[in-house]
Backbone as CSV, one residue per row, in Angstrom:
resi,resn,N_x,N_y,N_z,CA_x,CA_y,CA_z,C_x,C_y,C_z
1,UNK,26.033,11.911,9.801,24.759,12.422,9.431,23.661,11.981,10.406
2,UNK,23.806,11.010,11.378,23.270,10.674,12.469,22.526,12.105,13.044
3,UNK,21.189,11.654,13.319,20.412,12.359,14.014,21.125,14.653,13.955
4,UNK,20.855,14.695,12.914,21.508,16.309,12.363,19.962,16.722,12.330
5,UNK,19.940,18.148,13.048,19.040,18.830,13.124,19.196,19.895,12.046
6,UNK,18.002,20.547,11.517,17.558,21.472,10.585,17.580,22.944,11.243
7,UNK,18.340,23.767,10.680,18.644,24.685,11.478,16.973,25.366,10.954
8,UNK,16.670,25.338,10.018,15.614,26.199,9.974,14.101,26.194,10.605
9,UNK,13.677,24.241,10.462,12.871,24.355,11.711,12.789,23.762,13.145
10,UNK,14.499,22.982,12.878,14.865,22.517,13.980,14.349,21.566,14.275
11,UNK,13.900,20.440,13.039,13.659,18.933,13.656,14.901,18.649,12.931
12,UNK,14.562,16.598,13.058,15.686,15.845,12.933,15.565,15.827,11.403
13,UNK,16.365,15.839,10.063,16.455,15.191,9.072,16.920,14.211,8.916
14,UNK,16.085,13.693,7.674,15.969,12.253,7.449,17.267,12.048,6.142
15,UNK,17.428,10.898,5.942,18.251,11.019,4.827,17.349,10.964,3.307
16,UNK,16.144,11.037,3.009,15.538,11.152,2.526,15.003,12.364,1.903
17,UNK,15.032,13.074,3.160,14.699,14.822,3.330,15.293,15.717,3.036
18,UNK,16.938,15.528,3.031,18.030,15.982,3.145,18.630,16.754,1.771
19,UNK,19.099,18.034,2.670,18.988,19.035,1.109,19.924,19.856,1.665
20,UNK,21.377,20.145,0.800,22.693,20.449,1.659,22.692,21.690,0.543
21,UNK,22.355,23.065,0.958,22.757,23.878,0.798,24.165,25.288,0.743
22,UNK,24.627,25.384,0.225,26.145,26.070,0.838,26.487,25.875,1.840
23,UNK,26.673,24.417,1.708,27.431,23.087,2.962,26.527,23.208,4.624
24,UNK,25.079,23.797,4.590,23.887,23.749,5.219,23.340,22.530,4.786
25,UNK,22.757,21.270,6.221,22.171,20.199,6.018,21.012,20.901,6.094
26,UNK,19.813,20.989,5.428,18.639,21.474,5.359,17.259,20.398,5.488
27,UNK,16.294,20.614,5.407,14.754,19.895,4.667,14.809,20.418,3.560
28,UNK,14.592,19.531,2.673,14.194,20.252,1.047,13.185,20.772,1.030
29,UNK,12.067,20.910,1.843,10.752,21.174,2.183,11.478,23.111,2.931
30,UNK,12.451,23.249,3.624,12.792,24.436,4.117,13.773,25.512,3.193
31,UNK,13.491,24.555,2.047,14.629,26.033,1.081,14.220,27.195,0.802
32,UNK,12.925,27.500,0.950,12.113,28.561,0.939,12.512,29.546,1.863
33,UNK,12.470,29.278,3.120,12.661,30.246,3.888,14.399,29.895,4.546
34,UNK,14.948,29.006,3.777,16.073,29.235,3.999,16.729,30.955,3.263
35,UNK,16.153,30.557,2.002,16.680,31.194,1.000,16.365,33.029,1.308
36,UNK,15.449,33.129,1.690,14.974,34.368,2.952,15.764,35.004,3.689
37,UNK,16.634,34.121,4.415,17.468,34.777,5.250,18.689,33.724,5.583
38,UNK,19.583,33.317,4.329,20.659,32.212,4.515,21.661,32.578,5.690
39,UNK,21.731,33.851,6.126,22.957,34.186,7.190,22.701,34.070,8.202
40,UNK,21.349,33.838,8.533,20.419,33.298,10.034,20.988,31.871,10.219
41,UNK,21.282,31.050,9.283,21.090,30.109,9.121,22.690,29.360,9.064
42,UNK,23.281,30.420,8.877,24.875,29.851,9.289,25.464,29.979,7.455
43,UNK,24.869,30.382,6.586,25.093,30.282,5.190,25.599,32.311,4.842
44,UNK,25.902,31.829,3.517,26.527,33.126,2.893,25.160,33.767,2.258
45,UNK,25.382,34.824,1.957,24.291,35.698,1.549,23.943,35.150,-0.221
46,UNK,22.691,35.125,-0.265,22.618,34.780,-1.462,21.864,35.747,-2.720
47,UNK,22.218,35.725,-3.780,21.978,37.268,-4.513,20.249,36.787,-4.754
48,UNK,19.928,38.131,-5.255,18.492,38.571,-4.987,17.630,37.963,-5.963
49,UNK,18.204,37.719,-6.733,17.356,36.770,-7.677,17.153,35.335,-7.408
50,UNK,17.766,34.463,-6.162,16.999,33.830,-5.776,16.169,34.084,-4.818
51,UNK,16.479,35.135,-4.124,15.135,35.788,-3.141,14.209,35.810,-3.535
52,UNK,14.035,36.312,-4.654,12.848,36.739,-5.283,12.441,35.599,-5.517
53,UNK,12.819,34.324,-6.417,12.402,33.115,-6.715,11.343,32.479,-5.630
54,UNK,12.300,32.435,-4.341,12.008,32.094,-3.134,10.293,32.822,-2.410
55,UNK,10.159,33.814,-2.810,9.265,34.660,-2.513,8.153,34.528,-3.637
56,UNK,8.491,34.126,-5.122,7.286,34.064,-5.187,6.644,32.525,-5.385
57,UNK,7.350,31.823,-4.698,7.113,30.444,-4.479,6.196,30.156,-3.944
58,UNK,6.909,31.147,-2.452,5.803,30.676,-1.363,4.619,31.614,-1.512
59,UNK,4.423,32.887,-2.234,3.213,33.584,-2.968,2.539,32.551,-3.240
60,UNK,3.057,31.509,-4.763,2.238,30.933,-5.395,1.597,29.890,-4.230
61,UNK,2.454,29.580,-3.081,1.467,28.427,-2.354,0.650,28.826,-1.458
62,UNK,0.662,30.257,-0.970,-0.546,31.274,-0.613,-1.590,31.064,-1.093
63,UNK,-0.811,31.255,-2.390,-2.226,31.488,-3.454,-3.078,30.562,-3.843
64,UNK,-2.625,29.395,-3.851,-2.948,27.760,-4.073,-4.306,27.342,-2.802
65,UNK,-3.673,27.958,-1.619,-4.004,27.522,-0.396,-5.716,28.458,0.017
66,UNK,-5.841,29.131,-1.050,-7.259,30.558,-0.648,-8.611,29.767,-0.803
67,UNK,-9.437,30.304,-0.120,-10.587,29.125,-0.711,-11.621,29.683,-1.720
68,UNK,-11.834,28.477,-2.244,-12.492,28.939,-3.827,-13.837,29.233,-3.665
69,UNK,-14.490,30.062,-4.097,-15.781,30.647,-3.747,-16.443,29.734,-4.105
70,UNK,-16.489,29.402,-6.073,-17.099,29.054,-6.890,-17.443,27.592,-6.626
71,UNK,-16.436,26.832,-5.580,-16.381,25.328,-5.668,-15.798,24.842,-6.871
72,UNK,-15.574,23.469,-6.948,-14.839,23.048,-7.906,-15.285,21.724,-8.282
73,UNK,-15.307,21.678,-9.925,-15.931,20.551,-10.901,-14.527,19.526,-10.939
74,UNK,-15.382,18.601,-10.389,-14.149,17.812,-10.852,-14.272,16.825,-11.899
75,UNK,-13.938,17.029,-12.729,-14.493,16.156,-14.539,-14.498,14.816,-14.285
76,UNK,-13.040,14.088,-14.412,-12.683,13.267,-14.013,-11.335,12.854,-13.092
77,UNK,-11.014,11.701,-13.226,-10.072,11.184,-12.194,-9.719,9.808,-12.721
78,UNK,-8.192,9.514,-12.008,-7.555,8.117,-12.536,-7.492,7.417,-11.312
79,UNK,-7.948,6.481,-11.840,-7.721,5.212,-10.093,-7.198,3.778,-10.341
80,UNK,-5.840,3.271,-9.902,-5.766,2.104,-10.344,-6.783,0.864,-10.087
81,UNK,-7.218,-0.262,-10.663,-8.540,-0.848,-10.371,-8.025,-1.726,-9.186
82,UNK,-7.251,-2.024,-9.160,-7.084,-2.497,-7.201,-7.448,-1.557,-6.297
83,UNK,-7.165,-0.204,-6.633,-7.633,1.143,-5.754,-9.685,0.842,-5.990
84,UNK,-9.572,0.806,-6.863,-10.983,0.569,-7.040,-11.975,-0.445,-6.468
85,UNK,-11.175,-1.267,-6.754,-12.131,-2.478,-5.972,-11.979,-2.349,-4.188
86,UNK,-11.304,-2.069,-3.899,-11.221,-1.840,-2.593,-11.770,-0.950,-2.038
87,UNK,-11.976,0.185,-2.523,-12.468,1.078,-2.590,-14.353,0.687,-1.962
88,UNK,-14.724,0.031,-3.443,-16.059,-0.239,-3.671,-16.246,-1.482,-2.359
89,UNK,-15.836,-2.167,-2.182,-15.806,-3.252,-0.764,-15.541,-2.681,0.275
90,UNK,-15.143,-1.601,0.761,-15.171,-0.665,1.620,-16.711,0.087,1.507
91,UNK,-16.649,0.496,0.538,-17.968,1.311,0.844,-19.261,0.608,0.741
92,UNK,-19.772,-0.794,0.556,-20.257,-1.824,0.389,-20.273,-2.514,1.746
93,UNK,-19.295,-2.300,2.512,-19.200,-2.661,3.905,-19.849,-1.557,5.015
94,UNK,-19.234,-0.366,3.985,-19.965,0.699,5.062,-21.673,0.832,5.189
95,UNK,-21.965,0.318,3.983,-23.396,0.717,3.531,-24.293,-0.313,4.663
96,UNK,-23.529,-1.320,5.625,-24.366,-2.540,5.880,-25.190,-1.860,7.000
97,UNK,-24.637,-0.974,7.922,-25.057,-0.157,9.279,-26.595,0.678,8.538
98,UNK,-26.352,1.442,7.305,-27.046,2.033,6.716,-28.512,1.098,6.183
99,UNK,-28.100,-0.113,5.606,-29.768,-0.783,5.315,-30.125,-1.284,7.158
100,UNK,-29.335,-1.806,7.620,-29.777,-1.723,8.745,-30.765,-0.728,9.709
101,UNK,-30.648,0.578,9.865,-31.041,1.475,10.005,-32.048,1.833,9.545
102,UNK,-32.353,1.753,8.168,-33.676,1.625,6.935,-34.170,0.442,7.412
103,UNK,-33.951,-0.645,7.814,-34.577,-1.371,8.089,-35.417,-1.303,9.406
104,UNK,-35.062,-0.925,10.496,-35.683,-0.791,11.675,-36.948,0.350,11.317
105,UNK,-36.574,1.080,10.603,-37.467,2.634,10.446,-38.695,1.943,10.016
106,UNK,-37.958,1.392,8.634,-39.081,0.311,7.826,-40.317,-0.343,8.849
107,UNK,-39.649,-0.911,9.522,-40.772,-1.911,10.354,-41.319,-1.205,11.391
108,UNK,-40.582,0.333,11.870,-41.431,1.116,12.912,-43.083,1.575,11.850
109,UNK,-42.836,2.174,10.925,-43.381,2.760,9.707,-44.877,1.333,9.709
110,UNK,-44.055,0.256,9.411,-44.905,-1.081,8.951,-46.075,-1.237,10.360
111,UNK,-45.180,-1.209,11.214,-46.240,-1.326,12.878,-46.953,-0.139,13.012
112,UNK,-46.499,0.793,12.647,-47.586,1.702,12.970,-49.084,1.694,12.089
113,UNK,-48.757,1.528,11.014,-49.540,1.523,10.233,-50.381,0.205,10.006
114,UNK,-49.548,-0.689,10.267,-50.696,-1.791,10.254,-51.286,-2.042,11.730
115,UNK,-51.337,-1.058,12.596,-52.002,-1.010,13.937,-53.308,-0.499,13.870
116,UNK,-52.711,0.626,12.608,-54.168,1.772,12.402,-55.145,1.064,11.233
117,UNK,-54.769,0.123,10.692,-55.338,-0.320,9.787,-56.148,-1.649,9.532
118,UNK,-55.250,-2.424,11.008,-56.010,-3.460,11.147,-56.666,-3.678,12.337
């Protein structure tokens, strides 16, 4: 199983990846368009009702993939609190460049004005 290429998009599979179709080493990620045209592919013909399956698979991930006019609400969300805290110390770190920045403006703002004023 050493270094076996994917006939369908012709990289290396992993043993992880690995999806053996009518004795075809595949990507499990390529059964889609295996299933399209299995005799390209060194396989037996396969009846039409998984064609069809196959077809409206990759429809539905067409369809998944369109962009949404309306935008999208996102209610809520789950985050484990280690995701969280790290999270928040990250963006707490990012913020330091940012008062920085407010700060210089600040004191351009402060000099100007106490030039005109005093």
């Amino acid at each position: 199983m050493a270094n076996e290429i994917c006939p369908v998009c012709e990289m290396e599979i992993s043993k992880f990846s690995l999806d053996s179709i009518q004795g075809v080493d595949i990507h499990d990620t390529c059964r889609e368009l295996f299933y399209k045209n299995p005799e390209k592919y060194g396989a037996e013909t396969v009846d039409e009702e998984r064609k069809e399956i196959a077809e409206q698979r990759t429809k539905q991930q067409e369809e998944k993939s369109v962009y949404i006019k309306g935008g999208i609400d996102v209610k809520s969300f789950d985050m484990p609190f280690g995701d969280m805290v790290m999270f928040m110390v990250k963006w707490a770190i990012a913020s330091i460049p940012a008062f920085i920045i407010l700060t210089i403006i600040g004191a351009i703002i402060v000099a100007i004005f106490g030039s005109l004023f005093f």
